[in-house]
C-alpha positions in Angstrom: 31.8 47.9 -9.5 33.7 49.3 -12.5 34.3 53.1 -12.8 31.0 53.7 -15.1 28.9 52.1 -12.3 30.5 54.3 -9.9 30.0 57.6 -11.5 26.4 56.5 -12.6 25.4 55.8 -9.3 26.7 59.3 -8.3 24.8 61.1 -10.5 22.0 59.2 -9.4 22.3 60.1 -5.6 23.1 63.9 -6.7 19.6 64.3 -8.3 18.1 63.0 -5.3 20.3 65.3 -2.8 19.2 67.9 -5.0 15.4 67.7 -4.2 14.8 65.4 -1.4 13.2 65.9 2.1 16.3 63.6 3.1 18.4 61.7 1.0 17.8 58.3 3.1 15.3 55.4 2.4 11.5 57.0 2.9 10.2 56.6 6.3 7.5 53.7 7.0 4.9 56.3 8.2 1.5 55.9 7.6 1.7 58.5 4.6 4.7 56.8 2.9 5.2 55.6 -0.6 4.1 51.7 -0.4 5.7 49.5 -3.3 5.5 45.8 -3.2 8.3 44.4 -3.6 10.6 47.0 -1.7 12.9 48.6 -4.1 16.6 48.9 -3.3 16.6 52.4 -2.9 13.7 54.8 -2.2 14.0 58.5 -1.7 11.3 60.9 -1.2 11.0 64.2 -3.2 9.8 67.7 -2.9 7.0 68.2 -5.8 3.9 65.6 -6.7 3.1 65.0 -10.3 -0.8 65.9 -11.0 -2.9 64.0 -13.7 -4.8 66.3 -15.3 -6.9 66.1 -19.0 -3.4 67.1 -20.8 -0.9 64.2 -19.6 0.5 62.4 -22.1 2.5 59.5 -21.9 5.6 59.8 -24.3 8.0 56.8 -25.7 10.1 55.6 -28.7 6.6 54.6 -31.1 9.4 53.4 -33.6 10.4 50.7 -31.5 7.8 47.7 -30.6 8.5 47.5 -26.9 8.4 50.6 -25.6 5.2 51.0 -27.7 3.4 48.5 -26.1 4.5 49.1 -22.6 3.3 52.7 -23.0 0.1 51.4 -24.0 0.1 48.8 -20.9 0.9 51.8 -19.1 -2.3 53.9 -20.3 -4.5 50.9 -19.9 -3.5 50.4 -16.4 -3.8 54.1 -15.3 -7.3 53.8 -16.3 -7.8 50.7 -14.5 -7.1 52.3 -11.2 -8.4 55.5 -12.3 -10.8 56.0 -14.9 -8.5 58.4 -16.7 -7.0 57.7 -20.0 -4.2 59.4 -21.6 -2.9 59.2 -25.0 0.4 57.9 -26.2 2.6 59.9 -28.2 6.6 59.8 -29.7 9.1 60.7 -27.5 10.5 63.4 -29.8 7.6 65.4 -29.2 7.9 68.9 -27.4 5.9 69.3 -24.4 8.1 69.5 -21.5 5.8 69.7 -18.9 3.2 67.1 -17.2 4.3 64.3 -19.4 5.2 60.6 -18.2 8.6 60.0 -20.6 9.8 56.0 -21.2 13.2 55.6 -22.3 15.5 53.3 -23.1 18.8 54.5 -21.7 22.0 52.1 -22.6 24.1 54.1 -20.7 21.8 52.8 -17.7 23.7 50.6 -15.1 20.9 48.2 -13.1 21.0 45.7 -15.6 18.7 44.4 -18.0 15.6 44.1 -15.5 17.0 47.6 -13.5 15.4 50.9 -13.5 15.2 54.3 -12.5 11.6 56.2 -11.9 11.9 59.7 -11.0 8.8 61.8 -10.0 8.7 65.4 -10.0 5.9 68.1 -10.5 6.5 68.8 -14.1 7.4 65.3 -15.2 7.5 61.3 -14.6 11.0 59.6 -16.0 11.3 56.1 -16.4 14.5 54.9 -17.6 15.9 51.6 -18.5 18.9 50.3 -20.3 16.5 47.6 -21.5 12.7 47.3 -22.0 12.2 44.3 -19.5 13.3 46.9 -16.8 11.5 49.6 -18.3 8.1 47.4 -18.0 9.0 46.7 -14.3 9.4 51.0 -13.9 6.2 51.0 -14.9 4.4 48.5 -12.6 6.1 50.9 -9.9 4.1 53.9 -11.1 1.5 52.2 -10.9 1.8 51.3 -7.3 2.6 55.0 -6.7 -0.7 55.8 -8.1 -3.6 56.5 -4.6 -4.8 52.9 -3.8 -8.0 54.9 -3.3 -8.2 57.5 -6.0 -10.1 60.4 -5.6 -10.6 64.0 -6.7 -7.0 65.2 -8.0 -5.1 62.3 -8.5 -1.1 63.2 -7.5 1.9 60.8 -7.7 4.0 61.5 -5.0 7.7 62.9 -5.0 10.0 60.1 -5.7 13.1 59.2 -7.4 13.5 54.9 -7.2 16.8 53.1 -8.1 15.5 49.6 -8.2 16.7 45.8 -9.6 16.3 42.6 -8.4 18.0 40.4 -6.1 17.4 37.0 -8.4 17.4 36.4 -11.9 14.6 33.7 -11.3 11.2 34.7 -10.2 8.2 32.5 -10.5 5.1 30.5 -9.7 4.4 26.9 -10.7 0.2 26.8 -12.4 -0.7 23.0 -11.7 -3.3 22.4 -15.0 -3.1 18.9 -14.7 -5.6 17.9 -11.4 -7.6 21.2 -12.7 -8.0 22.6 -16.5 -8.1 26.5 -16.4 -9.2 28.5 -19.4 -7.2 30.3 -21.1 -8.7 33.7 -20.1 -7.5 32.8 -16.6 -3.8 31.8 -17.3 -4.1 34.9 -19.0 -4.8 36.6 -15.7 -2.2 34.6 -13.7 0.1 35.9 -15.9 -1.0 39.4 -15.6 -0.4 38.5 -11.7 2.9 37.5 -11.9 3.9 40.8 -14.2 2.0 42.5 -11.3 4.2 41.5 -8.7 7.4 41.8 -10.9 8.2 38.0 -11.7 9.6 36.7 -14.5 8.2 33.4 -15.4 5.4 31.2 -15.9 6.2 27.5 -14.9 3.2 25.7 -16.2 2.5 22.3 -15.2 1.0 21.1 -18.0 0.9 16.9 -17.5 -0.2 14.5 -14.3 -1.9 11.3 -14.1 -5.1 12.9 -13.7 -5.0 14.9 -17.0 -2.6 15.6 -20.4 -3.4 19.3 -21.1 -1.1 20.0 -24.3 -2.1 19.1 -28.3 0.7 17.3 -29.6 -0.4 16.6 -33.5 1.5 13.4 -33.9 -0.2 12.0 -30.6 -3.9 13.1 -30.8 -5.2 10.4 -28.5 -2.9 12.4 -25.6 -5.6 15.0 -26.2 -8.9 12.7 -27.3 -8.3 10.1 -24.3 -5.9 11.6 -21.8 -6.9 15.5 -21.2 -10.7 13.7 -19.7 -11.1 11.7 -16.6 -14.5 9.9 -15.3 -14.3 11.2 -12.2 -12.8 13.0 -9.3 -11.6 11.8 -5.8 -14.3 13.6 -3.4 -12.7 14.4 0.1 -9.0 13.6 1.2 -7.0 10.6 -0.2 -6.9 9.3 3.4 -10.7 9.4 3.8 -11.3 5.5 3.5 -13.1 4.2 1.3 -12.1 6.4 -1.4 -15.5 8.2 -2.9 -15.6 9.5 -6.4 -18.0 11.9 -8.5 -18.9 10.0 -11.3 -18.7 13.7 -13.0 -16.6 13.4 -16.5 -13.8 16.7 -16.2 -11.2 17.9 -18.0 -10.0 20.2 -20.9 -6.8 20.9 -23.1 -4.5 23.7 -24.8 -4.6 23.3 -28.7 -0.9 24.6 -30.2 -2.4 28.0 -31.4 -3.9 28.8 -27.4 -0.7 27.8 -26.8 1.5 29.8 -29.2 -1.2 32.7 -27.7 -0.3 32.4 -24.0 3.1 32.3 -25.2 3.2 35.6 -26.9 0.9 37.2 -24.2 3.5 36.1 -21.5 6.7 37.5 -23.8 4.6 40.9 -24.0 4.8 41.0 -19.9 8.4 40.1 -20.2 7.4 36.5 -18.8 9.6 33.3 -20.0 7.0 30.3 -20.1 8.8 27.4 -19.0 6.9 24.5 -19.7 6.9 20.9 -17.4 6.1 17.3 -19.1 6.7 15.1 -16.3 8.7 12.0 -16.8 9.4 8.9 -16.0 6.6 9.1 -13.4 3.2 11.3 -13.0 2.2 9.8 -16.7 -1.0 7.6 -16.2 -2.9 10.1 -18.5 -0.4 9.2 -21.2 -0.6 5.6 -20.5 -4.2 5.6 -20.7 -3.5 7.2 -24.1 -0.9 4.9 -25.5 -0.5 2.1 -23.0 2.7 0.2 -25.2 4.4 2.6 -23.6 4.3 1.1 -19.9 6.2 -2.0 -18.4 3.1 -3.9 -18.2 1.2 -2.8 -21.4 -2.2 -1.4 -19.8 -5.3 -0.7 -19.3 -4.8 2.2 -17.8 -7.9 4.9 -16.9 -6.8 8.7 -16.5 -6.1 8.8 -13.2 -9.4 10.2 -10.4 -7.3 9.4 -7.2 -4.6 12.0 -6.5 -0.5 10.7 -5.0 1.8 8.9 -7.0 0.9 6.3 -9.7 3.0 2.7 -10.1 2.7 2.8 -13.5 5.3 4.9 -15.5 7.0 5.0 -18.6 9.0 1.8 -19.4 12.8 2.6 -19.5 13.7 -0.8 -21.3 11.4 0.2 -24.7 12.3 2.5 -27.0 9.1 3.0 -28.4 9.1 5.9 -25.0 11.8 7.2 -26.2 11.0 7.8 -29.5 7.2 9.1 -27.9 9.0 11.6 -25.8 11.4 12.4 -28.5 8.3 13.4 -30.7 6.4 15.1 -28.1 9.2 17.4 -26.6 9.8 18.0 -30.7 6.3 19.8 -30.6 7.3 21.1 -27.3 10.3 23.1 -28.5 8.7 24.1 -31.3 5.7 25.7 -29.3 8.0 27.3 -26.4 11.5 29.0 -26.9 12.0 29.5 -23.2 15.9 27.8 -22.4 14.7 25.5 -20.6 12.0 22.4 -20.1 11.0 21.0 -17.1 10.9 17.3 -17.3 9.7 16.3 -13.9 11.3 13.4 -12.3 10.4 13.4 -9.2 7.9 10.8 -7.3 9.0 8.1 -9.6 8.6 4.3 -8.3 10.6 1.7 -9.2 8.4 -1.5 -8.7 7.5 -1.6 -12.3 11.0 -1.4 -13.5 12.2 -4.0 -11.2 10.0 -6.2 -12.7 10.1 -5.1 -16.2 12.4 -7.4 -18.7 12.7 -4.9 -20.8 14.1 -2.4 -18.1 16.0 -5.6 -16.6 17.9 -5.9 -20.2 18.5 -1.9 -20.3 20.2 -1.5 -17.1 22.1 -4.8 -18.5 23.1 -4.0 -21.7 24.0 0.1 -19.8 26.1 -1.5 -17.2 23.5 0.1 -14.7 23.8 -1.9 -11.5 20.3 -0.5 -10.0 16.7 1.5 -11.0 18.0 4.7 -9.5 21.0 4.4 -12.2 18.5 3.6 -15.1 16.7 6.9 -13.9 19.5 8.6 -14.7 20.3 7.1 -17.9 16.4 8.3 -18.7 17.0 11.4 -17.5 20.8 12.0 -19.2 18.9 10.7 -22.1 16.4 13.1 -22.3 18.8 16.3 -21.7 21.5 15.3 -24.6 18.0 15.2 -27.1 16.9 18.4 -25.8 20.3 19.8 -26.5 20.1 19.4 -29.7 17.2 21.9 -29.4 19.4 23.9 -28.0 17.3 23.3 -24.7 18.7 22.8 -20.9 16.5 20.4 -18.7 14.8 21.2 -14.9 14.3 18.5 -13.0 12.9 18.1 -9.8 15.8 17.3 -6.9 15.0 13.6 -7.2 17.3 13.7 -10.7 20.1 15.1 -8.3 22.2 12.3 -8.6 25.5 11.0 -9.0 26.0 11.6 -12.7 23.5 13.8 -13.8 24.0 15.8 -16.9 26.1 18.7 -15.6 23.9 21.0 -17.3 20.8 20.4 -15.2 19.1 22.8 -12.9 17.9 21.3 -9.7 14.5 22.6 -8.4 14.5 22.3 -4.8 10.9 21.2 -3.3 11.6 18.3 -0.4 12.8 20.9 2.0 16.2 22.8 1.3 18.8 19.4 1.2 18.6 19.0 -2.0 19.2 22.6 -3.2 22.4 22.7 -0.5 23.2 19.4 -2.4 22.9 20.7 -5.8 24.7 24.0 -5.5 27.5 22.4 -3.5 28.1 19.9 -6.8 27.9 23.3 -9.1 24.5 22.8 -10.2 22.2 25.8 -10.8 19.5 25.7 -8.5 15.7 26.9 -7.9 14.3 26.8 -4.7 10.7 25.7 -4.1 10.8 23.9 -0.6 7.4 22.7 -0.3 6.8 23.6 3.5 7.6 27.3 2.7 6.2 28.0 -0.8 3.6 25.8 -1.8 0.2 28.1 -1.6 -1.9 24.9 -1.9 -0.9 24.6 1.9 -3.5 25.8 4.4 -2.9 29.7 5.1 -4.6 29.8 8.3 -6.2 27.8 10.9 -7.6 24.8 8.9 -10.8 25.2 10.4 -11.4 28.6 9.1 -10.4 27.6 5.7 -11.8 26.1 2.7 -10.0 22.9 2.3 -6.6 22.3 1.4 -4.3 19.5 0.8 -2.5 20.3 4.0 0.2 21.7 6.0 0.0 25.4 7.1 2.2 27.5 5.4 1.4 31.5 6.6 1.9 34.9 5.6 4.8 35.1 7.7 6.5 32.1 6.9 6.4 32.9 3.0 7.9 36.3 3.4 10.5 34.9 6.6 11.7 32.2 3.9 15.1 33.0 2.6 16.1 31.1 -1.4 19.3 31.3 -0.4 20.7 28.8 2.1 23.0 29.7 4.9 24.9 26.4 4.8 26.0 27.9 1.7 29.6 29.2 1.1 29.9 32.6 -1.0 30.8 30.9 -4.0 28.3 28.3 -3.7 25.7 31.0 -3.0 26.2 32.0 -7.2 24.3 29.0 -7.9 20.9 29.6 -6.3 19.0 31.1 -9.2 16.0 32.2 -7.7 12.9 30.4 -5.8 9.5 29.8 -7.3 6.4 29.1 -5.5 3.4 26.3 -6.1 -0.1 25.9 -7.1 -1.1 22.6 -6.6 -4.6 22.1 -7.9 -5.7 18.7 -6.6 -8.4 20.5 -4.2 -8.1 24.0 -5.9 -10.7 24.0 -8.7 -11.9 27.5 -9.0 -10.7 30.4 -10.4 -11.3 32.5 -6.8 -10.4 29.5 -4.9 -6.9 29.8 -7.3 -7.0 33.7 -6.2 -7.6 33.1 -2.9 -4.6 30.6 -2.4 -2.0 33.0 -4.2 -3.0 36.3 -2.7 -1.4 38.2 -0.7 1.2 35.3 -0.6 2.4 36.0 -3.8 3.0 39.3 -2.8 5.4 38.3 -0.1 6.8 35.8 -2.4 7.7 39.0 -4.7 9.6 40.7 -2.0 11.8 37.6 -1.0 12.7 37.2 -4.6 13.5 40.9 -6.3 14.2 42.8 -2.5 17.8 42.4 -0.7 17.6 40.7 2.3 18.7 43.6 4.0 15.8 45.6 2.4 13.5 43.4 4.1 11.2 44.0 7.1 8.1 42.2 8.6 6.4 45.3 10.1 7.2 47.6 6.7 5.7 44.6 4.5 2.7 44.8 6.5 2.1 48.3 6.2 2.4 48.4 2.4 0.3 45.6 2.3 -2.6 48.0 3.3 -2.2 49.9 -0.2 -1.8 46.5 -1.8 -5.5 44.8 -0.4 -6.8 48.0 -2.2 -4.9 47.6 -5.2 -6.4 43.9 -5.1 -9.8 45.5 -4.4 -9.4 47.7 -7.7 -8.3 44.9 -9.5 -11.1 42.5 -8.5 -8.9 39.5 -7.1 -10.6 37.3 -4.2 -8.1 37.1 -2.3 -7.4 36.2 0.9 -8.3 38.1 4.4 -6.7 35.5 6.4 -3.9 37.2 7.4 -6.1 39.1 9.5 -7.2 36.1 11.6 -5.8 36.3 14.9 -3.1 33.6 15.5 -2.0 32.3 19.2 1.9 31.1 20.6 1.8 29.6 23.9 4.7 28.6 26.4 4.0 26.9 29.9 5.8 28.6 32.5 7.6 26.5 35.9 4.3 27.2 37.5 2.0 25.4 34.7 0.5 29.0 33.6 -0.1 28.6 29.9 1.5 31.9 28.3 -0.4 32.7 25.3 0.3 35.4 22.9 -2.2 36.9 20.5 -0.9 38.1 17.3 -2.3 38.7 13.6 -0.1 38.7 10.3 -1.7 42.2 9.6 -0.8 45.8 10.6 -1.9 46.9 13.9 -4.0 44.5 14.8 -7.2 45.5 17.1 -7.4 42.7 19.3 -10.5 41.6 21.3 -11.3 38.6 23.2 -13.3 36.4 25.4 -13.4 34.0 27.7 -16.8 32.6 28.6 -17.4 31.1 25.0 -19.4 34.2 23.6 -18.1 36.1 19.9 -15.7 39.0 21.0 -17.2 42.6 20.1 -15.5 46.3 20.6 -17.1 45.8 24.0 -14.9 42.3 25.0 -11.7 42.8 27.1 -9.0 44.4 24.4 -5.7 42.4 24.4 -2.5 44.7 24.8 -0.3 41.5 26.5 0.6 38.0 26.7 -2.2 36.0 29.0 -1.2 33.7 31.5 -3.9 31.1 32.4 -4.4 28.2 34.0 -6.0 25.1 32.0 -8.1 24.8 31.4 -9.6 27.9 29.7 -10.9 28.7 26.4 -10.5 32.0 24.9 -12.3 33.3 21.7 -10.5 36.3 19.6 -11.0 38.2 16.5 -9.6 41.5 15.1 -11.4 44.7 14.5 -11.0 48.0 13.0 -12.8 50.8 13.3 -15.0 49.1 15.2 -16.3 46.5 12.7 -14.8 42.8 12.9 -12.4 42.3 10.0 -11.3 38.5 11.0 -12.8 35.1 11.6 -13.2 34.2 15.1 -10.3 32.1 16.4 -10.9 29.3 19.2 -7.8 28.4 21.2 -8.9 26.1 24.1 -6.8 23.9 26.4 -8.6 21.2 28.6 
């Protein structure tokens, strides 16, 4: 830390010893302050601001930025409530019961840092940039009453906050589901919510091509519509379709649109055109473009598709060439995402035009001609001044050097990556992907699978302990997943992401040390009523009640009860009838003897706030 930090940090901590209760971290009482994600330093203050009819919010109204987060800032006051006040210049001279934004270069948290300082005569946010002044002001609004009413007061506070990863984000799968516009609007208004900082949208699959591209317009006239939809899982035999025709696309000016609405929010839009594989829907656009030259249909059956983009013609290359073009030209993120990942071979090996590339190359297998596709790909987009992300099936032996890994088979291949000085993104599937199941599968809507919890999102860690300190620099950041192949709603979308998303927040901007189960769960009280204000459907299944067992040496089944929410009110049963406030209330672990079969929900107040969970053992 140079001398500047030093002394900046110090005047920090004086203002707070001045006028704090206690010049250590707030307390996690029932009455305390509840941000998501956890700042890095909290300190509670004598004094609460009061709205009244003369706040005013005040900012730089010369300079773009500020100006528009002061008006984000009004508009979201109101939201939660109902009380609008006016924006005016920061030179102005009221003193008193004003909300000031300012940029501050002398600040020392870095370009997404701030400080927020609450006292009875005035609100400060300060940044030395106006990405972290935005993120100061999605704090305020957390420190506004979940559940306003009356006088509206703003807590004592002054908040030293910055986050722990430079790369935040979620993955929007539009390729097995179209979404409107208005709701990727709203998704990004989610991720600015819970302070992350980009938009990874998966924008082409088999089963649909969702981006204009001029030059191509059959991508958009042929592959953006299927006939049909698998109904049920893929292993449900015979596979069963709809019949109904589905689909939708993004023309370059909702594009250039979503772009500029995500850049107002401080949210980089990193677009994904998958390559080699995951391309039926451009096959069944331009079929020349395959080994075996077509038909093709869009794709109505979900997995991965044999037929992919022929390595051996160059007519793909000059397609992609084209397309990312467009791309570039639409999205002035760093980076693409080019895929790679789930990419057979078969056709290739059987291909005489791939046969003759890997010849003339000196490529001894198909793995080695996917990196010559993939190498191929990065040097063009360099010359766009673009970097490529690639899924960890591009992490091989002579990958452009430039390439940033994202991690989604488990952790392996980030280890892999950042060991052989590769930027990495973790996105292990297990731990991150909200198309996963969030609770018992029988008490949820369906799901593609797996069960990936409350709990287990916020007990995930990006960065890998296998990793040495100087390995650790590499690990960018994690991102988390929605994967629409069964998620084809709006509130269904909701539903999946929320309140994950919020513990995907905390693991990404809050220190690991910062971190705490029982604290999360608290503040995610305050947060279920934020959600309530802002009309998300999202999900109560972290109230379900949730069992571990262990069999002791003398065959008693040791079953604990537990929920993912804040003091749980357990009740259960065990003669098969729905638990009420007048059922046994469980305070400890049971120990029965099979067979048995015990019936549990959670309550409070004495209304049942959970789905009734079944455990049984024969």
């Amino acid at each position: 830390m140079t001398t500047k930090n030093i002394l900046y940090t110090v005047i920090f901590f004086l203002i707070c010893i001045n006028s704090t209760v206690s010049a250590s971290p707030i307390s996690n009482s029932k009455d305390s302050i509840s941000i998501i994600p956890q700042p890095l330093n909290t300190y509670q203050k004598k004094g609460d601001f009061k709205l009244t009819p003369s706040t005013i919010i005040q900012t730089d109204v010369n300079d773009a930025q500020s100006l528009s987060i002061g008006k984000m800032l009004s508009d979201n006051i109101y939201e939660f409530t109902k009380q609008r006040f006016p924006v005016k210049d920061l030179n102005g001279k009221q003193q008193r019961n004003v909300i000031i934004l300012k940029i501050d270069k002398h600040n020392q948290l870095g370009e997404e840092g701030y400080n927020l300082l609450v006292s009875s005569n005035k609100i400060n946010l300060t940044s030395s940039n106006p990405h972290g002044l935005f993120y100061a002001m999605e704090t305020l609004i957390q420190l506004l009453p979940a559940k306003p009413s009356g006088e509206i007061k703003i807590s004592g506070v002054a908040i030293e906050d910055k986050p722990r990863y430079p790369h935040r984000g979620m993955l929007l799968d539009v390729g097995r589901t179209f979404y409107s516009v208005d709701f990727v609007k709203k998704f990004i208004d989610y991720l600015a919510f819970h302070k992350m900082n980009t938009f990874h949208w998966h924008l082409t699959e088999d089963q649909g091509w969702r981006i204009e591209i001029k030059r191509y317009p059959k991508l958009t006239q042929v592959g953006a519509w299927r006939d049909g939809t698998l109904i049920g899982k893929l292993d449900d035999l015979p596979h069963r379709y709809d019949g109904k025709r589905t689909g939708g696309f993004y023309t370059q000016d909702q594009i250039k649109d979503i772009v500029a609405y995500a850049k107002q929010r401080f949210i980089e839009v990193i677009p994904e055109i998958e390559m080699p594989g995951h391309a039926q829907a451009a096959l069944a656009a331009y079929s020349a473009l395959s080994c075996s030259g077509g038909p093709f249909e869009v794709s109505q059956l979900w997995g991965v598709r044999n037929d992919i983009y022929c390595a051996g013609n160059e007519q793909t290359f000059t397609f992609l060439e084209d397309v990312l073009t467009e791309i570039c030209d639409l999205f002035p993120s760093q980076y693409i995402h080019i895929g790679g990942d789930e990419c057979p071979k078969i056709r290739w090996e059987n291909c005489a035009k791939c046969q003759a590339r890997m010849k003339s190359e000196g490529l001894t297998n198909e793995a080695e001609l996917q990196n010559y596709f993939i190498n191929r790909i990065a040097k063009f987009l360099q010359t766009k001044n673009k970097k490529i992300i690639g899924w960890d099936e591009i992490l091989n032996p002579g990958i452009s050097e430039s390439a940033t890994i994202m991690s989604w088979r488990g952790t392996k291949g980030g280890i892999a990556a950042a060991k052989s000085k590769h930027n990495v993104i973790m996105a292990p599937e297990s731990m991150v992907y909200f198309d996963y199941y969030q609770g018992d599968p029988s008490l949820e809507p369906v799901a593609i699978g797996g069960l990936t919890t409350l709990q287990k999102v916020y007990n995930y860690d990006p960065t890998p302990k296998e990793l040495d300190k100087d390995e650790q620099k590499y690990i960018q950041g994690a991102e988390g997943a929605l994967w629409t192949e069964y998620v084809t709603s709006p509130a269904y979308a909701e539903y999946m992401l929320m309140p994950r998303m919020a513990a995907l927040a905390e693991i990404m901007w809050t220190t690991d040390e910062n971190k705490n189960w029982e604290s999360f769960k608290q503040r995610m009280e305050q947060q279920y009523n934020r959600y309530d204000i802002l009309k998300i459907n999202y999900s109560k299944s972290a109230e379900d009640v949730q069992q571990k067992v262990s069999v002791d040496l003398s065959k008693l089944s040791n079953i604990a009860l537990f929920t993912n929410s804040y003091q749980p009110e357990i009740y259960y049963t065990l003669d098969g009838n729905t638990p009420t406030v007048n059922s046994k209330k469980y305070s400890d672990t049971l120990r029965l003897k099979p067979p048995y079969l015990i019936k549990a929900a959670n309550f409070k107040n004495d209304v049942i706030i959970s789905k009734v969970s079944t455990f049984q053992q024969n």
